[in-house]
Residue frames relative to the residue before (quaternion, step in Angstrom):
aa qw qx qy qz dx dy dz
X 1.0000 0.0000 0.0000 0.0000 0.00 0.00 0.00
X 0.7606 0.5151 -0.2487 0.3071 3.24 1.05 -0.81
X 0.3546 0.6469 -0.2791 0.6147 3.25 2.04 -0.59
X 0.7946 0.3666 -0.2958 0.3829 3.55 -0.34 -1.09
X 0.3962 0.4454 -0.4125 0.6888 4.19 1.68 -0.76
X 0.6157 0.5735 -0.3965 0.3670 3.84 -0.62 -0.68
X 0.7431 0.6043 -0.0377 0.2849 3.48 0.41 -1.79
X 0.7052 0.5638 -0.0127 0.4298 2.34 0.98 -2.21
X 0.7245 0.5711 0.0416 0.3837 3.34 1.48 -1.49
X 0.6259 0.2958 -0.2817 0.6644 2.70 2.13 -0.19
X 0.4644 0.5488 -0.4931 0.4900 3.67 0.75 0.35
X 0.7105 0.4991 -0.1945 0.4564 3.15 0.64 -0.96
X 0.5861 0.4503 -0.2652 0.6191 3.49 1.15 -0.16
X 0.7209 0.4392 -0.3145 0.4340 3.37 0.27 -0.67
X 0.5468 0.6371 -0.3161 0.4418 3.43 1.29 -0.77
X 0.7963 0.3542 -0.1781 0.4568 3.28 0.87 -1.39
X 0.4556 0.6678 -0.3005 0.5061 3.44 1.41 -0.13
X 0.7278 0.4044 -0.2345 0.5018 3.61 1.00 -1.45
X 0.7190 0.4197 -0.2278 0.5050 3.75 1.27 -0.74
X 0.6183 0.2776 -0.5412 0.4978 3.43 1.03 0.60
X 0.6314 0.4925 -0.5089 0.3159 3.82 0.13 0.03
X 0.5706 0.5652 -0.5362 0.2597 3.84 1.38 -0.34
X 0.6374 -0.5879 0.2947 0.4016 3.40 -1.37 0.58
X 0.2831 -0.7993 0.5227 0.0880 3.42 -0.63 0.52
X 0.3102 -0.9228 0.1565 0.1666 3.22 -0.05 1.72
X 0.5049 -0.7725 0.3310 0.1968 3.60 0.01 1.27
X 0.0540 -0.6873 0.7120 -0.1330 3.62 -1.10 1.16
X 0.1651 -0.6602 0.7269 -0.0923 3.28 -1.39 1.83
X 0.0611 0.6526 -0.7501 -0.0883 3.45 -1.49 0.70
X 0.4015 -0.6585 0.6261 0.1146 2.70 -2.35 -0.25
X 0.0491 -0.8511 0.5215 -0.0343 3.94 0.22 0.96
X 0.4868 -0.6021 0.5885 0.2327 3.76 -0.47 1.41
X 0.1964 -0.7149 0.6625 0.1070 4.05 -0.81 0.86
X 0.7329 0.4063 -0.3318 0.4333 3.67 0.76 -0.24
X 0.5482 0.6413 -0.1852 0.5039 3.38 1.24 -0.56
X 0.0088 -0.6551 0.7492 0.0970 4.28 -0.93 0.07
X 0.2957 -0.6888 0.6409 0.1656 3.29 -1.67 0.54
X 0.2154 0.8312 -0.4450 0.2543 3.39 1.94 0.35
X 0.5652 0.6526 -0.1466 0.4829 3.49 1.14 -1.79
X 0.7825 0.3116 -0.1884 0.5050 3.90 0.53 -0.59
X 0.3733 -0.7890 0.4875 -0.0234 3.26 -1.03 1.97
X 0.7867 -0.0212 0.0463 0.6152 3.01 1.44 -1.74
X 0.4322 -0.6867 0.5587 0.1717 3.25 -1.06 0.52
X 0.2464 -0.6845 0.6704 0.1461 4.23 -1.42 0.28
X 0.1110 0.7517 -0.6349 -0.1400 3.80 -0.11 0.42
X 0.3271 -0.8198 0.4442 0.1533 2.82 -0.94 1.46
X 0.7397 -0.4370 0.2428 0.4505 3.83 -0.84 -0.43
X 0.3991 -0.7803 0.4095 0.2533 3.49 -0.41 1.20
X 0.2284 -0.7588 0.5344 0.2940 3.11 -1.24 0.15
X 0.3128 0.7896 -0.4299 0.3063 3.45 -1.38 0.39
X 0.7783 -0.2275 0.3721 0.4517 3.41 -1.51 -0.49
X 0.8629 -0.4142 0.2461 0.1526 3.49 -1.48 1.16
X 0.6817 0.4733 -0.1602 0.5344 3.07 1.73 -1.29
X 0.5083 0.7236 -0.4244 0.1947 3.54 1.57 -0.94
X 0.5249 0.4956 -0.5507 0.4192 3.98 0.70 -0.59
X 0.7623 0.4760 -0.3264 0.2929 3.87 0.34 -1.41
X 0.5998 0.5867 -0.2910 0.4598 3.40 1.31 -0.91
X 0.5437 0.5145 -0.4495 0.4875 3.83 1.12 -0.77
X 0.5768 0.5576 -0.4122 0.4318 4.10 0.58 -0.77
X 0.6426 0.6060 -0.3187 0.3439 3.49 0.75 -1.04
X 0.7990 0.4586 -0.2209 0.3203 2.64 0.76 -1.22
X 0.3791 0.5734 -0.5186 0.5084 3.47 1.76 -1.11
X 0.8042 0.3863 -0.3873 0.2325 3.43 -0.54 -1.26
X 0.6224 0.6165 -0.3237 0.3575 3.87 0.77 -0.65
X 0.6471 0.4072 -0.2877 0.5768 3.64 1.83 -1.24
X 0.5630 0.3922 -0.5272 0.5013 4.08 0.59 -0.06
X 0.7555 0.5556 -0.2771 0.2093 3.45 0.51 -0.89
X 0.5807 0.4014 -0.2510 0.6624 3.07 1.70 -0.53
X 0.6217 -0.4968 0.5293 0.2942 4.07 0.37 -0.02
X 0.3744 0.7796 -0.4676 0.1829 3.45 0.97 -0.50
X 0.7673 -0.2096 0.1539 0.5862 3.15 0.47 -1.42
X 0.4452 -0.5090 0.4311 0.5974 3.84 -1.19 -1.13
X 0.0407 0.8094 -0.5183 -0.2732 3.57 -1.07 -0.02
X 0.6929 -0.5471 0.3073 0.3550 3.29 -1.70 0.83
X 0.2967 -0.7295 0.4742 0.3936 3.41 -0.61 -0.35
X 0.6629 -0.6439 0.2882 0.2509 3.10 -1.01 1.56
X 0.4956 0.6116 -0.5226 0.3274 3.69 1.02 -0.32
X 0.6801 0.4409 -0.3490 0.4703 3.80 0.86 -1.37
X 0.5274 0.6428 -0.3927 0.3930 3.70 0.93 -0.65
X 0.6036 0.5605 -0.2150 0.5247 3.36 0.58 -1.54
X 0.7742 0.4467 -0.1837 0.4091 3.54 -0.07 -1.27
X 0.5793 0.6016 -0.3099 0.4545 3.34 1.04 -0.56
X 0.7084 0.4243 -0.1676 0.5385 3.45 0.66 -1.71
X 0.6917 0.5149 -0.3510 0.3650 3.57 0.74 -0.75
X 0.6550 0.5355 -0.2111 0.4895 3.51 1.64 -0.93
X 0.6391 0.4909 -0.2242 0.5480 3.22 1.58 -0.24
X 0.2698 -0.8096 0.3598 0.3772 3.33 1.25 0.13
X 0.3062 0.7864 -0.4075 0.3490 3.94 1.01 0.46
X 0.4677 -0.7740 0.4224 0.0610 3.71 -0.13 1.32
X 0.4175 -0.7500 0.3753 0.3498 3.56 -0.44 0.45
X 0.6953 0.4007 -0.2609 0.5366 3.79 -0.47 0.66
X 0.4636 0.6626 -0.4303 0.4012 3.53 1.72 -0.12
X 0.4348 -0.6144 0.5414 0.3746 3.83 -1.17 0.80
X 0.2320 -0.7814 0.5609 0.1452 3.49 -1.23 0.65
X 0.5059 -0.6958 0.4618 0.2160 3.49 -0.63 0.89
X 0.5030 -0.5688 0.4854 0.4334 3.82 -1.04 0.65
X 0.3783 0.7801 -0.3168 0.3845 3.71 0.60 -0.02
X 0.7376 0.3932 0.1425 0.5301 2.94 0.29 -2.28
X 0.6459 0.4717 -0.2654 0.5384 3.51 0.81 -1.10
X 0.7936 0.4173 -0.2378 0.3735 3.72 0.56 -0.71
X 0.5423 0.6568 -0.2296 0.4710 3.24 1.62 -0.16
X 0.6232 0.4745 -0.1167 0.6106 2.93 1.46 -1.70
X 0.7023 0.4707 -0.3439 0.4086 3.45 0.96 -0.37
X 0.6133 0.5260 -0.2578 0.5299 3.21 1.03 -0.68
X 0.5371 0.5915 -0.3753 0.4699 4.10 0.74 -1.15
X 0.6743 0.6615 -0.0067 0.3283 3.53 1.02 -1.72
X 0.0623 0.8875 -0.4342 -0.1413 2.80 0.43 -1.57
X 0.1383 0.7944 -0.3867 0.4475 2.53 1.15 1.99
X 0.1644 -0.6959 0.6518 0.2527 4.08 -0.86 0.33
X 0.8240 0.1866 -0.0639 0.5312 4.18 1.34 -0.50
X 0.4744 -0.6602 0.5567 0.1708 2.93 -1.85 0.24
X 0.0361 -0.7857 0.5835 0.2022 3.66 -0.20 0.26
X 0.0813 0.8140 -0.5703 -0.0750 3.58 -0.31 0.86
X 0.0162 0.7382 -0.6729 -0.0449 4.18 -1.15 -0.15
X 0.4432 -0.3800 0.8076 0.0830 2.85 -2.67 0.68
X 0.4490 0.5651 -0.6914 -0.0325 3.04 -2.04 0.65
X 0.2856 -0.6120 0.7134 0.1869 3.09 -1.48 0.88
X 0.1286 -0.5958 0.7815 0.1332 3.86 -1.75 0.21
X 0.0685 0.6658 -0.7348 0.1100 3.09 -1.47 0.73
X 0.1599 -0.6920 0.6704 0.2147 3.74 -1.40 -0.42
X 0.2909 -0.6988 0.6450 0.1055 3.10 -1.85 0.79
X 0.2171 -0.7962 0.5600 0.0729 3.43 -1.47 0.87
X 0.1318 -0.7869 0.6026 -0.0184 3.07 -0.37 1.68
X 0.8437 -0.1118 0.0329 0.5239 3.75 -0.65 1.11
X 0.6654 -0.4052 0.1028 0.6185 3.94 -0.07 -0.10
X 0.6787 0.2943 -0.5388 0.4032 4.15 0.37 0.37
X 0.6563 -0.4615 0.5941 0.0569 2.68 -2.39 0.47
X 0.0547 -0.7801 0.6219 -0.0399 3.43 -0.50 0.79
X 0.4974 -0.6229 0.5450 0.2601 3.75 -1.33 0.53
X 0.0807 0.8264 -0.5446 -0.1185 3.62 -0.98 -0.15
X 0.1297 0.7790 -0.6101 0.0646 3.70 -0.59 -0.05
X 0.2416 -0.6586 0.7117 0.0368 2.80 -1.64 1.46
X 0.0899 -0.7803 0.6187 0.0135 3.25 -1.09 0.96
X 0.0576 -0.7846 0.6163 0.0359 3.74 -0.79 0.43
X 0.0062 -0.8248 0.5654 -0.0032 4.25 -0.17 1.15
X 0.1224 -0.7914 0.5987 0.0163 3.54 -0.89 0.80
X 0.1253 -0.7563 0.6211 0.1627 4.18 -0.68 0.65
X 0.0239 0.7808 -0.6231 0.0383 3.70 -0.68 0.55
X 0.5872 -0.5929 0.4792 0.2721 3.32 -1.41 1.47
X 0.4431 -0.6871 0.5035 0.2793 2.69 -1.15 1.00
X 0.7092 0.5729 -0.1565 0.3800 3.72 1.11 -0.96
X 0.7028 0.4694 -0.1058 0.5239 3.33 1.62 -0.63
X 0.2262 -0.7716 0.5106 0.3045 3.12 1.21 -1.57
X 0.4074 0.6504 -0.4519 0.4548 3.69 1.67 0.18
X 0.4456 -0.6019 0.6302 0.2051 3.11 -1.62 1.20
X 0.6440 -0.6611 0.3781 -0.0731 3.22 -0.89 1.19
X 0.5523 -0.3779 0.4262 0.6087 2.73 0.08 -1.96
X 0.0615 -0.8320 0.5502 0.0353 3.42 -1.36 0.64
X 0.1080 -0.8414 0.5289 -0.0246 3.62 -0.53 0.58
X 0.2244 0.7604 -0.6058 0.0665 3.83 -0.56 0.88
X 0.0623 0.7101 -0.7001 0.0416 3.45 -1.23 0.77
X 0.4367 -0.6690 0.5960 0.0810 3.53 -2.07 -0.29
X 0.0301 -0.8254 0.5632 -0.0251 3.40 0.22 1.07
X 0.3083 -0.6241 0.7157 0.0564 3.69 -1.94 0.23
X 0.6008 -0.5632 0.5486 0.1444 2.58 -2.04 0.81
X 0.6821 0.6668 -0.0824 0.2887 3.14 1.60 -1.31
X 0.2098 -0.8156 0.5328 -0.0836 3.53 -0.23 1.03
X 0.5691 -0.5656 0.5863 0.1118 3.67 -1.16 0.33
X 0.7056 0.5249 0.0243 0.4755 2.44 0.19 -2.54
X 0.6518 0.4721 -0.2668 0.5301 3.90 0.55 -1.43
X 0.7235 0.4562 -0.3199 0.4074 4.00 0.23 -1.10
X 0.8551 0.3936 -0.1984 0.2730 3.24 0.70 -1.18
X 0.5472 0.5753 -0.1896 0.5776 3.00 2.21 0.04
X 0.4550 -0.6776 0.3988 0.4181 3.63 0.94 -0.26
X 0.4885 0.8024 -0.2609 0.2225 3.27 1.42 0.02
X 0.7437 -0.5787 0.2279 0.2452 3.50 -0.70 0.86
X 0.1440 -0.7096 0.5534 0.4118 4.20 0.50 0.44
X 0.7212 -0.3676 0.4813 0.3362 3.22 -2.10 0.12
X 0.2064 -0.6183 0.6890 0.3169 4.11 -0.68 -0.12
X 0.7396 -0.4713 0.3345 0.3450 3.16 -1.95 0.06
X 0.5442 0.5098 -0.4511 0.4903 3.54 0.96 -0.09
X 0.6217 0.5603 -0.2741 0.4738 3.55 0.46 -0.31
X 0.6677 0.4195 -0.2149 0.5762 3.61 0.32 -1.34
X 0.7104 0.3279 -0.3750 0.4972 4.01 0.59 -0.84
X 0.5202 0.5952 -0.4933 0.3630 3.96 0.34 -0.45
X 0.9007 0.3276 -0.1150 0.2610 3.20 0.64 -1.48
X 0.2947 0.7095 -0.3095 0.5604 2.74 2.35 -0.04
X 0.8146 0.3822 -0.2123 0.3812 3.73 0.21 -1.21
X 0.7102 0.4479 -0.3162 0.4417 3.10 1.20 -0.53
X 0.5172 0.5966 -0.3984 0.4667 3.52 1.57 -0.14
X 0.6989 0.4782 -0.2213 0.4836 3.48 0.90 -0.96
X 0.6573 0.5457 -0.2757 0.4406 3.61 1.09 -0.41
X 0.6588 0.5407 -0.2010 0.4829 3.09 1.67 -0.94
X 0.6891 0.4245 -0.4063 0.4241 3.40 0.99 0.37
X 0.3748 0.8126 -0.2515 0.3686 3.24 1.25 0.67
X 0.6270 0.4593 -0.2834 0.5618 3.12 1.72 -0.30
């Protein structure tokens, strides 16, 4: 009996040993020290740029900054409608100009802008999601980058392989991405 308590205990170690050494996927930001984000009520998230998914992934994100409290955001229809009345393409750079107009039209104090690419990785015969994401807030009044945050998240798991357990899909891996990257905002 005692052997098998023994055993059991090292498996169980090793497990937790093998699931702390898996890489663990790494997010860097950047917070303006002269600057508060106190001053900013609501937020515009403009169109993302990027990979195919980037229109759906901008939604995410609205939903991650109400969801976390962060801020209020507009809804992208007036947002949309703006650039579109401006004749100004998504993914186009916007002058501090333009930004203040649009900010003002809006009633906005920021910009929420982003990059992502999706893609997947293939570790032995499964498939894993991936997505890089890069998110930038810019004054609306200045046109100063703020704050910025970019990281890279997976589908992939340890813990998932060595258990028989399902990876995350790409809806997943981006939730938890955005909310990692959002969370360094405060």
């Amino acid at each position: 009996m005692m052997k098998k308590t023994i055993n059991a205990m090292i498996l169980v170690a090793l497990v937790l040993l093998l699931a702390g050494c898996a890489s663990r996927p790494s997010v860097q930001s950047f917070s303006r020290t002269d600057a508060s984000l106190a001053h900013i009520q609501a937020v515009a998230v403009l169109p993302f740029e990027g990979s195919d998914t980037a229109p759906r992934v901008r939604e995410f994100a609205m939903t991650q900054v109400l969801a976390q409290g962060l801020f209020d955001v507009i809804d992208k229809g007036r947002v949309d409608s703006f650039l579109a009345q401006e004749a100004i393409a998504p993914g186009t750079p916007l002058d501090a100009p333009t930004l203040r107009r649009l900010g003002q039209i809006i009633n906005v104090q920021a910009f929420m802008l982003g990059s992502v690419e999706q893609g997947s990785d293939a570790r032995g015969s499964a498939v894993y999601p991936e997505i890089s994401m890069t998110l930038r807030l810019i004054d609306a009044e200045t046109g100063v980058l703020l704050w910025q945050a970019s990281g890279r998240g997976s589908g992939y798991s340890l813990a998932d392989r060595l258990f028989g357990l399902a990876p995350k899909d790409h809806f997943q891996v981006t939730m938890d991405l955005l909310a990692r990257l959002l969370a360094t905002m405060g």
